[in-house]
C-alpha positions as CSV (number, residue, x, y, z in Angstrom):
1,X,0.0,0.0,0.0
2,X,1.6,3.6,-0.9
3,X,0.3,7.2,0.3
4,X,2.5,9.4,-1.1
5,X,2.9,12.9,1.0
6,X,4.8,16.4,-0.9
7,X,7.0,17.5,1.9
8,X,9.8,19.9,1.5
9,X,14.0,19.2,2.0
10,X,17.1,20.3,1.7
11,X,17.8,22.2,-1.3
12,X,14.4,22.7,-2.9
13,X,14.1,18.5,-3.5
14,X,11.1,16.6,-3.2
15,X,11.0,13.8,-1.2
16,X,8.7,10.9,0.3
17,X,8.6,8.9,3.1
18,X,7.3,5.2,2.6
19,X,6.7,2.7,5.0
20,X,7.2,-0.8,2.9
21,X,4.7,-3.4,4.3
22,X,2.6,-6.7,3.0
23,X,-0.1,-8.7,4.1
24,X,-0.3,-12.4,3.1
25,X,-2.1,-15.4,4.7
26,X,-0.9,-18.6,4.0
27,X,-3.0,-21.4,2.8
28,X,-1.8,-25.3,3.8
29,X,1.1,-27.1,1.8
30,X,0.3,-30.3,0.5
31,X,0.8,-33.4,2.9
32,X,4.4,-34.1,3.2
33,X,6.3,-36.1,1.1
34,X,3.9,-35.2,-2.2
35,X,4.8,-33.8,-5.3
36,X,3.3,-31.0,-5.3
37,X,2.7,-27.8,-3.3
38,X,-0.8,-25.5,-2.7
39,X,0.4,-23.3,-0.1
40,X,0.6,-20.4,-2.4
41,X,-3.2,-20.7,-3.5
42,X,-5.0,-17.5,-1.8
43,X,-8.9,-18.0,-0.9
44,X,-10.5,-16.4,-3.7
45,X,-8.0,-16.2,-5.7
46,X,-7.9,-17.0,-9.5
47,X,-5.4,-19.2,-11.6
48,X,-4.5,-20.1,-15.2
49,X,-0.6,-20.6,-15.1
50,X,1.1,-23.7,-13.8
51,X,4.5,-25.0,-13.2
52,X,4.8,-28.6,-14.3
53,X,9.1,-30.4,-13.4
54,X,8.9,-33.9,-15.1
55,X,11.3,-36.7,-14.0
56,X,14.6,-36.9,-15.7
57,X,14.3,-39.6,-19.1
58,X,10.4,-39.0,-18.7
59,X,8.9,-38.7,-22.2
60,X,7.2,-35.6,-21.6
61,X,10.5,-33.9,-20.4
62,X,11.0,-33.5,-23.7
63,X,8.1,-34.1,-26.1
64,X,5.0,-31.4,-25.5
65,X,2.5,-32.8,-27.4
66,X,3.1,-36.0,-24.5
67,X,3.3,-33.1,-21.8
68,X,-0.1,-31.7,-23.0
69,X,-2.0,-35.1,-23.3
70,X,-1.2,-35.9,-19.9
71,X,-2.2,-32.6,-18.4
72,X,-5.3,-32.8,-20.4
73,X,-5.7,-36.5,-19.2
74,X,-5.4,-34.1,-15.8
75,X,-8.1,-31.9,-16.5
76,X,-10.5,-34.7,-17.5
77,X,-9.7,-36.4,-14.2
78,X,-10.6,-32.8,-12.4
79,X,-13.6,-32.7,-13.9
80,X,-12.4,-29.7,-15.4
81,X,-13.0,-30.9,-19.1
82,X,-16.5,-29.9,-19.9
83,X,-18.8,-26.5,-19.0
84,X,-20.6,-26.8,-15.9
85,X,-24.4,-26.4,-15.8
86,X,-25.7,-22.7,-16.1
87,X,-24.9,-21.2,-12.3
88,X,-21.7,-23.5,-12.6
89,X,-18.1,-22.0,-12.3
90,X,-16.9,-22.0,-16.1
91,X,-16.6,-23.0,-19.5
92,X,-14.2,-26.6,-20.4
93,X,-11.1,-26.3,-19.7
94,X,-8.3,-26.9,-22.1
95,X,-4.4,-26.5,-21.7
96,X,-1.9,-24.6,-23.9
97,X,1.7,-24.9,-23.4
98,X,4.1,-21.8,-22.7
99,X,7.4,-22.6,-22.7
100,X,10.6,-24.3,-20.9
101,X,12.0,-22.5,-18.3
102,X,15.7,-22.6,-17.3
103,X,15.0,-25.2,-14.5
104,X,14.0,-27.6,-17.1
105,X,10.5,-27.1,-15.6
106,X,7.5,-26.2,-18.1
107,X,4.9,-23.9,-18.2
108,X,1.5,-24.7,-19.5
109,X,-1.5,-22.1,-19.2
110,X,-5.3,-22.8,-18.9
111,X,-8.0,-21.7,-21.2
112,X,-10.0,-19.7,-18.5
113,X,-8.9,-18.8,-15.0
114,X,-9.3,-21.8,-11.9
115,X,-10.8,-20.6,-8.5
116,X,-8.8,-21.8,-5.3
117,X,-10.5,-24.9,-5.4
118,X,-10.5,-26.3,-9.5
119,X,-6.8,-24.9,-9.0
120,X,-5.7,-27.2,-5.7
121,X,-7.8,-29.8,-7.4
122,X,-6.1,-29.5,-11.2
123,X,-2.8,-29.8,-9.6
124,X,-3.1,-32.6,-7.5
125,X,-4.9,-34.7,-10.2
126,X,-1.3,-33.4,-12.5
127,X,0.8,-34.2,-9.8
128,X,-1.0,-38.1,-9.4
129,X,1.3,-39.1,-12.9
130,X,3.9,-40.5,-12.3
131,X,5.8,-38.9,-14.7
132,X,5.8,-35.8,-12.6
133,X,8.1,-34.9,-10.2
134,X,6.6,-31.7,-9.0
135,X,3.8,-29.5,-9.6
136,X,2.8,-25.8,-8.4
137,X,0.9,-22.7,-9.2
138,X,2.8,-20.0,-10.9
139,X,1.3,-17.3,-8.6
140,X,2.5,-13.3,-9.0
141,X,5.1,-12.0,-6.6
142,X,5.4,-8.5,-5.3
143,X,7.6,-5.3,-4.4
144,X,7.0,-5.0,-1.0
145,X,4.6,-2.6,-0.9
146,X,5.2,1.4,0.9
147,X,3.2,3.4,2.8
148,X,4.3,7.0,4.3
149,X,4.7,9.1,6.6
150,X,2.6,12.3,7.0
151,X,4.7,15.5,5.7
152,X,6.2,17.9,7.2
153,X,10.1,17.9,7.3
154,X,13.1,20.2,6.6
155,X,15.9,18.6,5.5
156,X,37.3,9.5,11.7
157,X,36.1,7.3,8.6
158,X,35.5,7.7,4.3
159,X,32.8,10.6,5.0
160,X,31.2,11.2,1.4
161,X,30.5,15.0,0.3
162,X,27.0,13.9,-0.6
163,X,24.3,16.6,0.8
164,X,22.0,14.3,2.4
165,X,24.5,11.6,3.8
166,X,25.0,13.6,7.2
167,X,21.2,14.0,8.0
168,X,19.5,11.0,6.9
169,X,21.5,7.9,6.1
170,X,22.0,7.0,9.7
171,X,21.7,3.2,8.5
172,X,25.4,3.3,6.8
173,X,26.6,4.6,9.9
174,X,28.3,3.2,13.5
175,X,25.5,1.7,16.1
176,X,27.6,3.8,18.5
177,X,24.7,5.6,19.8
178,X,25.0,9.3,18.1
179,X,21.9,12.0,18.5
180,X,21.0,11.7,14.6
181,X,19.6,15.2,12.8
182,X,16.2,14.8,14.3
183,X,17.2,13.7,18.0
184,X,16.7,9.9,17.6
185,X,20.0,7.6,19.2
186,X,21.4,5.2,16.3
187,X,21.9,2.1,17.3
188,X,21.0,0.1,14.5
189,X,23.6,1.2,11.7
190,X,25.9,-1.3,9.7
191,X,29.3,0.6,9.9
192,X,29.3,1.0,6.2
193,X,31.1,4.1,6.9
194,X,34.4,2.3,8.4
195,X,34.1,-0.3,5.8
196,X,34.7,2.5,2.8
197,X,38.1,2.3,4.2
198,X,38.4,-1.2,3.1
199,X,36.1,-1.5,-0.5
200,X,34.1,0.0,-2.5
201,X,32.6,-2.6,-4.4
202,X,35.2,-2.3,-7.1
203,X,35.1,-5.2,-10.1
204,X,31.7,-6.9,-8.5
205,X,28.4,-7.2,-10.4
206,X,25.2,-6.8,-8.3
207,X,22.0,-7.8,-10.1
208,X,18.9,-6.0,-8.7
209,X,16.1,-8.1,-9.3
210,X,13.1,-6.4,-9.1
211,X,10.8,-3.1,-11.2
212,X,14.1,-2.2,-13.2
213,X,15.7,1.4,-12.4
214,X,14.4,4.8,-14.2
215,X,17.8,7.8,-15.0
216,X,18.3,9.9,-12.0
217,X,20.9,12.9,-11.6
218,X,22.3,10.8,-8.8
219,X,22.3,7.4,-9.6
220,X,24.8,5.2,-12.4
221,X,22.4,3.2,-15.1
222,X,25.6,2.5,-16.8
223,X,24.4,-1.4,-17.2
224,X,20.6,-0.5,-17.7
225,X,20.8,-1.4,-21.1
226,X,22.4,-4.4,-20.4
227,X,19.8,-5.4,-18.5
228,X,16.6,-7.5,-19.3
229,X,12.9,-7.1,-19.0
230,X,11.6,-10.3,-18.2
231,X,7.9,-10.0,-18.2
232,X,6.2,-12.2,-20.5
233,X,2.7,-10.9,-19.8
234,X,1.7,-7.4,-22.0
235,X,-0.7,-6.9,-19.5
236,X,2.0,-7.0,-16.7
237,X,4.5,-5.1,-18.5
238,X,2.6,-2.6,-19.6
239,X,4.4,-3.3,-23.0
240,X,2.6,-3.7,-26.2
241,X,3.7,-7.4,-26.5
242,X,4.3,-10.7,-24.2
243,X,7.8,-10.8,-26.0
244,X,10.8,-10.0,-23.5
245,X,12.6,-7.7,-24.5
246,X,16.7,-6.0,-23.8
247,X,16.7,-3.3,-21.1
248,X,15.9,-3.0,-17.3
249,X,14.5,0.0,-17.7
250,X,11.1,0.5,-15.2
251,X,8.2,1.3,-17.4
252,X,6.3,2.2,-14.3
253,X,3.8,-0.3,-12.0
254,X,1.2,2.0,-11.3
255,X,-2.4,0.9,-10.6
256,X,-3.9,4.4,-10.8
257,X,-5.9,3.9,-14.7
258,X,-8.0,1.6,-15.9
259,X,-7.8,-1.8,-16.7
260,X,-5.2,-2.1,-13.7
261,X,-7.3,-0.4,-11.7
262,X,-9.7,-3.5,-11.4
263,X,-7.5,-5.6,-12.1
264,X,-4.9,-5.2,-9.2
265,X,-6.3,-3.5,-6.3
266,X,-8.6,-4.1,-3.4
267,X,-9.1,-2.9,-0.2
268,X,-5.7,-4.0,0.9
269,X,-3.8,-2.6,-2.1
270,X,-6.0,0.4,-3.2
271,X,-4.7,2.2,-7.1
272,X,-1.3,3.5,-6.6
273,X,0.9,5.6,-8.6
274,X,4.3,4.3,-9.8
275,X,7.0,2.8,-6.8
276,X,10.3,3.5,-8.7
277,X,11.2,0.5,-6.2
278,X,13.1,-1.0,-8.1
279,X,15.4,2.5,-8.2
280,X,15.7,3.0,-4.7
281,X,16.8,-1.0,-3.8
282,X,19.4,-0.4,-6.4
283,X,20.4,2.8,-4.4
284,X,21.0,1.4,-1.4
285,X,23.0,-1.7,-2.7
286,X,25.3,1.0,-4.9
287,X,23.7,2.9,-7.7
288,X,24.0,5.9,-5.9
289,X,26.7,8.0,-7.0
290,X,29.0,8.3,-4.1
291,X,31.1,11.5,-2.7
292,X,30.1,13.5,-5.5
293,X,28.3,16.4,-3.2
294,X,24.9,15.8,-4.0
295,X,22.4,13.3,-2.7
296,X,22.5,9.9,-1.0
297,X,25.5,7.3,-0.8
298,X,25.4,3.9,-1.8
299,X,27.1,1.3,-0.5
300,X,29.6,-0.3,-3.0
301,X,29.1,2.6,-5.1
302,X,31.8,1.5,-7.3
303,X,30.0,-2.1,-8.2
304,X,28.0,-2.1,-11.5
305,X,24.5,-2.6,-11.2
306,X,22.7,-4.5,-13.4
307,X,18.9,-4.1,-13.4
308,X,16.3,-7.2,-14.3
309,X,12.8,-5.6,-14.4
310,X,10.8,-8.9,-13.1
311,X,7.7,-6.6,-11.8
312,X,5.1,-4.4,-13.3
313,X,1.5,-3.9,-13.0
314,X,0.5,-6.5,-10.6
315,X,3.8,-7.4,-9.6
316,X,5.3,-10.7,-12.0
317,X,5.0,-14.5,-12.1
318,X,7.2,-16.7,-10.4
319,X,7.7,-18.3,-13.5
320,X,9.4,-14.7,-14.9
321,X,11.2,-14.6,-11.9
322,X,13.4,-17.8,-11.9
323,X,14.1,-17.7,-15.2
324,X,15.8,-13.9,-14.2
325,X,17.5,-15.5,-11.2
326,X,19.5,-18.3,-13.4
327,X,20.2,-15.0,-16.0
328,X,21.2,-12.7,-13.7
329,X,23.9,-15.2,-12.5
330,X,25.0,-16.1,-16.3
331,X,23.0,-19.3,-16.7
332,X,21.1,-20.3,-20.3
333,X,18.2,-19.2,-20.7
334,X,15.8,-20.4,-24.1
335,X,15.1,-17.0,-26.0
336,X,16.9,-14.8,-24.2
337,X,21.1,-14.1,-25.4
338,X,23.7,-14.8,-22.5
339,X,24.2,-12.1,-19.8
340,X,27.5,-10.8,-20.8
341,X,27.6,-9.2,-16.7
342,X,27.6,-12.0,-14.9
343,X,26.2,-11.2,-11.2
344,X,28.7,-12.2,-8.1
345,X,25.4,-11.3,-5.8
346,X,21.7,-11.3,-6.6
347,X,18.9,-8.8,-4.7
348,X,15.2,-9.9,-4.5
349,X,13.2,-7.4,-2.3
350,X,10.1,-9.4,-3.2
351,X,8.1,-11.8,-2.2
352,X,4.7,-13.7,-1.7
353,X,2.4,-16.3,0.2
354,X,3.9,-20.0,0.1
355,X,6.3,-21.9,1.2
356,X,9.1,-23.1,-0.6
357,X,11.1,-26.2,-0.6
358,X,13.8,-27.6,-2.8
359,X,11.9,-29.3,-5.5
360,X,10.3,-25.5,-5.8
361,X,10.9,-23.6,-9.4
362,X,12.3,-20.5,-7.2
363,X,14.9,-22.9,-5.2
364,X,16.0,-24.7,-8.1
365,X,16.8,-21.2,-9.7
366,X,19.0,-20.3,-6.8
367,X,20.7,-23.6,-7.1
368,X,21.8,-22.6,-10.1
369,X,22.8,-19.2,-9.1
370,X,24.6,-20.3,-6.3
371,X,26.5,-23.2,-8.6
372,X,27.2,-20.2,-11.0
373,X,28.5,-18.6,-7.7
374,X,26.0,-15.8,-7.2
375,X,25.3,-15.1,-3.7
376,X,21.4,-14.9,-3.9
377,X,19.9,-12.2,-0.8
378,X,16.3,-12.0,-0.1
379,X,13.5,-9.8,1.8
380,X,11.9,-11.5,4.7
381,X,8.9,-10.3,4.0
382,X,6.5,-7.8,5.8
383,X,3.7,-9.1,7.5
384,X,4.8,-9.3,11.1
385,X,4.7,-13.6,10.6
386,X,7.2,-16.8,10.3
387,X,9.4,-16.1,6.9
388,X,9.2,-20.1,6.5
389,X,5.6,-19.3,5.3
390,X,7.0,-17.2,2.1
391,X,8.9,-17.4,-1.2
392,X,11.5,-17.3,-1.5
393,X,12.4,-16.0,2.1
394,X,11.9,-19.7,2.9
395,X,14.0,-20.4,0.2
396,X,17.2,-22.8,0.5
397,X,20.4,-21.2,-0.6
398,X,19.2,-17.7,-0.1
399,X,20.3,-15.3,2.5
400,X,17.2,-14.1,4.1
401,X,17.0,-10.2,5.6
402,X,15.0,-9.5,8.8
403,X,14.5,-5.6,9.3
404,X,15.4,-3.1,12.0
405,X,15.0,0.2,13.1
406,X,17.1,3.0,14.6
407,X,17.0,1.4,17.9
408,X,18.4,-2.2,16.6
409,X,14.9,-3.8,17.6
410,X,13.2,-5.7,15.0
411,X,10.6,-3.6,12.8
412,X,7.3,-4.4,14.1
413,X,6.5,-5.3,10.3
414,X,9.6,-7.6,9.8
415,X,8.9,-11.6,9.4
416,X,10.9,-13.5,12.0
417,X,11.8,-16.8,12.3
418,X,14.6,-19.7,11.4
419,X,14.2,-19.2,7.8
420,X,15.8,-15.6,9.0
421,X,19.7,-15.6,8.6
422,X,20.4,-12.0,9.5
423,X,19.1,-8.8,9.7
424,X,19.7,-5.3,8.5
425,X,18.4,-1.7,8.8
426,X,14.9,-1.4,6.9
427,X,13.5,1.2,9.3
428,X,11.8,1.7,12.3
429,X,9.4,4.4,11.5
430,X,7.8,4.8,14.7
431,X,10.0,7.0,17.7
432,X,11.5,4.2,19.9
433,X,10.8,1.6,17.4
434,X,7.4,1.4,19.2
435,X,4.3,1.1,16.4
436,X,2.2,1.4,20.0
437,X,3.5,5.9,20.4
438,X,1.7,6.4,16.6
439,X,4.6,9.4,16.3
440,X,6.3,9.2,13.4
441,X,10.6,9.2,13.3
442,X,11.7,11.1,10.3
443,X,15.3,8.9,11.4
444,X,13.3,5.9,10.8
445,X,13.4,5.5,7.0
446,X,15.9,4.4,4.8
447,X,16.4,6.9,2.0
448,X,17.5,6.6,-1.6
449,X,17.0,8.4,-5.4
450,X,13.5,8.0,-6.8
451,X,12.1,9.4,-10.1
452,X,9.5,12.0,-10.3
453,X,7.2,11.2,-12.6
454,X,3.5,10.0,-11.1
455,X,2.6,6.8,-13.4
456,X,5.6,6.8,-16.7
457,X,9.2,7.8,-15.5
458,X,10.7,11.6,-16.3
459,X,13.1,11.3,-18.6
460,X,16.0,12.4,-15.2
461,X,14.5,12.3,-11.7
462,X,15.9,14.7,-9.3
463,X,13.9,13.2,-6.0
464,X,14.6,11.2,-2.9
465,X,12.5,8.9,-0.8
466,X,12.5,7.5,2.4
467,X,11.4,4.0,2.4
468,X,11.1,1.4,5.1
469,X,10.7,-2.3,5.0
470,X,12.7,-5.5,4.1
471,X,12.7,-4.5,0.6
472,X,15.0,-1.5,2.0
473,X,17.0,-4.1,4.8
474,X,18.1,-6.5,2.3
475,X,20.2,-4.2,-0.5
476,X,22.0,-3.0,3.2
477,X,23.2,-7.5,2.7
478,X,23.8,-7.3,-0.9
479,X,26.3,-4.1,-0.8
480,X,28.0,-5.5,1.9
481,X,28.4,-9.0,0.1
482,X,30.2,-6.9,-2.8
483,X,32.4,-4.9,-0.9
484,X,33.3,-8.5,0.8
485,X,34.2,-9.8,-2.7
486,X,35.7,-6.5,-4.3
487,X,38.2,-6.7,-1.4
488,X,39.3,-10.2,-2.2
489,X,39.0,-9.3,-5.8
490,X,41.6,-6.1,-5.1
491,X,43.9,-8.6,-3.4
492,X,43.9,-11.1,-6.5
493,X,41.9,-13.8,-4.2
494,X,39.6,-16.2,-5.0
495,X,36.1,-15.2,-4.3
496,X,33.9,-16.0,-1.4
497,X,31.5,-19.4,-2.5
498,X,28.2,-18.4,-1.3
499,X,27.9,-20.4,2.1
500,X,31.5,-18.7,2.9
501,X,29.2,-15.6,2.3
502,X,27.0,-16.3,5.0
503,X,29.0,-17.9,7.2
504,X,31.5,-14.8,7.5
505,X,27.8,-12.5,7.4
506,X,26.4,-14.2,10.3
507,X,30.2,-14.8,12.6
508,X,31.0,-11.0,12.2
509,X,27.1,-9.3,13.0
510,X,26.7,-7.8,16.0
511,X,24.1,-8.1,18.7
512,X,21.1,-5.7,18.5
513,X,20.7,-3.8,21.6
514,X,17.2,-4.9,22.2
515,X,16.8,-8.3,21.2
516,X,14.3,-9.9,19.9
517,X,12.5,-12.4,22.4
518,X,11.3,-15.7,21.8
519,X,10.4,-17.6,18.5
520,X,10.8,-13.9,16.8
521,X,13.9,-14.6,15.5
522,X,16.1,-12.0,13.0
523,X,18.9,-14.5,12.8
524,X,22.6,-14.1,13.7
525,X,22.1,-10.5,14.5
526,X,22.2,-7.1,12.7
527,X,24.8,-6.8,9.8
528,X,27.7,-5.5,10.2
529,X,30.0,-4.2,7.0
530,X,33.1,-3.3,8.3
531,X,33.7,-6.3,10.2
532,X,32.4,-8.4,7.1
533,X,34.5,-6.9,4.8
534,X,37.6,-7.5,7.4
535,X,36.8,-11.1,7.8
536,X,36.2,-11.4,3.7
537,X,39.9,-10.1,3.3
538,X,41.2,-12.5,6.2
539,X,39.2,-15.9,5.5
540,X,41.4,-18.6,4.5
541,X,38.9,-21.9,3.3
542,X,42.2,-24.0,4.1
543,X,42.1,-22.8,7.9
């Protein structure tokens, strides 16, 4: 949900405050040890995509026009295969197929749209053949969605020229307990700062999955065009075809006009104008022109970024987003040329309802990234609950990225739990970290470069925004992971393998302040950069 406020800052700019939060509820997986999985099926929700992995040697691995017979042997066993009497939910159902994805999984799409129910009940009548070795929706991920903050605001280490860097970015900053601009103790910062001593992110490639990145007077698109869009859907897109096409350029994900209007929103997500998400996670992680006295700082803000726009209207398939994981990381994918920037670490501030496990189209997509070497970091997702019950927080092989505030204490809005492997500054919002005082924290947010147009980006944006969520807490893990490898890359050594990654991450975080109690777990502790970087240069696999 976004509410976006005008308020005035420091030199004439326009910037917004955003609160990054998302509701989901969970429906129950399939009984253990079946080959398929139903958790991400929503009650009243509607489904015509679907995610078919066949056994190795199977005939319909490799022959469609088997693939197709035995789905539509499926659909005949669903009951699916003829219209229902008048009052009834549809028309027959009849299957198309799509495509291969780079898992070797296939896509196949349904004449009309199932409910919940034909859905759950399609699936496990595919996943009865046993041919199949695992079945599941392809259901549309999101940008974890922002809310704001009402207006009204006037604006011994590396210490960047940038404008803004003193005032607001508090999060790249020492937890040593400093009054920030508006009166709030930090606590919660990475020392980002202290690690700018060490790295930059020199000679590391950072893929930022997610709405793709819009020009900005402050931010390096150098590798935009090297990007890809890969949203298959028009609709989605916002594109005139379902081709994909070269670029990560954001064409915008607004829901403000008609048919998105009625398409995407609800009374949890009412019409929204355009995030620019995708611009401000690719901030934070190193975008940002840095020391070049104007704006924000990034983190390794000599890394390239490469931008994969995998959202639009809607948000994107899961489908769309695997086969960007395995291409971001320089693996094959059928119709689209090889990624001549290989990425050493992946962002995903997305998510969505369902658990994932490793016979999962999103897992088996960061197996491959993590074989190609990318180090794959992920939101934990924002809706106060267990990360195990999301995807692909829940993920194996990901690094998943709890939230905190100013204070160090876990964003009320931040998903907990052991699926959790560290945490990082998304933003506290409230004053004290406490939801319960309803007084807003201008400290709180995490701010980055946005664009300024309302729906279609301005050719150069010129604003800022102050976001908060585990979108915004994950890039804080991804720069960090490149200025880890850019130092070992500076020193002609090998680079980190990506459960060195997290091992180093997790030894070398530091102990939030006020920790969190009970089952509501944010991992190892907060993130610490300096220290990562330190132990990166130092880490000997032989030892």
């Amino acid at each position: 949900m976004t509410h976006r406020y005008a308020i005035k800052a420091l030199l004439g700019a326009s910037i917004a405050l955003a609160l990054s939060l998302s509701a989901h509820a969970a429906t129950p997986q399939g009984p253990s040890g079946t080959r398929f999985d139903i958790s991400s099926l929503a009650p009243g929700g509607h489904y015509d995509r679907f995610i078919v992995t066949y056994r190795d040697g199977s005939t319909e691995r490799s022959n469609h026009a088997a693939l197709l017979q035995n789905v539509g042997a499926a659909i005949s066993r669903a009951g699916l295969d003829r219209a229902t009497a008048a009052g009834g939910r549809g028309a027959g159902v009849q299957a198309a197929y799509q495509r291969k994805l780079a898992t070797g999984a296939d896509l196949v799409h349904t004449s009309r749209k199932l409910d919940t129910s034909e859905a759950a009940t399609l699936i496990r009548q595919i996943a009865a053949d046993p041919a199949v070795a695992f079945v599941a929706p392809d259901v549309m991920l999101h940008r974890v969605r922002d809310i704001q903050a009402p207006a009204s605001l006037a604006p011994n280490t590396f210490t960047p020229s940038d404008t803004y860097y003193p005032f607001y970015q508090w999060d790249l900053k020492a937890p040593d307990g400093t009054i920030t601009y508006f009166g709030d103790a930090n606590h919660g910062g990475t020392r980002v700062n202290d690690a700018w001593d060490l790295s930059d992110g020199k000679g590391v490639i950072i893929a930022v999955l997610d709405t793709g990145i819009t020009r900005h007077v402050d931010v390096n698109t150098g590798l935009a065009d090297q990007g890809y869009d890969f949203i298959t859907d028009a609709f989605v897109s916002g594109r005139a075809t379902d081709d994909r096409v070269p670029g990560g350029w954001d064409l915008g994900d607004w829901t403000t006009t008609e048919p998105w209007l009625s398409a995407c929103t609800n009374e949890n997500n009412p019409p929204e104008a355009s995030s620019w998400h995708g611009t401000h996670v690719a901030s934070t992680a190193g975008a940002e022109i840095t020391d070049n006295a104007q704006g924000m700082a990034g983190i390794a803000f000599h890394a390239r970024v490469l931008p994969v726009r995998v959202l639009g209207h809607c948000g994107g398939y899961t489908s769309d987003i695997a086969d960007a994981i395995v291409w971001a990381a320089g693996g094959k994918v059928d119709g689209v040329p090889r990624n001549r920037h290989p990425a050493q670490v992946i962002n995903l501030s997305l998510g969505g309802e369902g658990r994932c496990n490793p016979s999962d189209v999103t897992a088996k997509a960061v197996a491959k990234a993590n074989s190609l070497g990318a180090v794959v970091v992920v939101s934990a997702g924002n809706s106060g609950d267990d990360a195990a019950k999301y995807t692909p927080a829940g993920c194996p092989g990901v690094i998943t990225v709890a939230a905190t505030g100013i204070t160090s204490q876990r964003a009320f809005y931040s998903n907990w739990g052991h699926a959790v492997e560290i945490a990082a500054p998304g933003g506290g919002v409230y004053q004290d970290d406490d939801p319960n005082t309803g007084v807003i924290s201008y400290d709180g947010f995490i701010w980055q470069a946005l664009n300024n147009g309302d729906t279609t980006p301005v050719p150069e944006g010129t604003t800022y925004g102050g976001f908060a969520g585990t979108s915004q807490a994950a890039p804080h893990v991804t720069g960090t992971v490149a200025l880890m490898q850019s130092a070992r890359k500076e020193l002609c050594l090998p680079l980190l393998k990506p459960k060195q990654v997290l091992k180093l991450l997790q030894k070398t975080a530091y102990t939030p302040m006020i920790r969190p109690e009970g089952k509501y777990s944010i991992g190892a502790g907060i993130v610490d950069s300096a220290a990562a970087v330190e132990a990166a240069v130092d880490f000997d696999p032989h030892k």
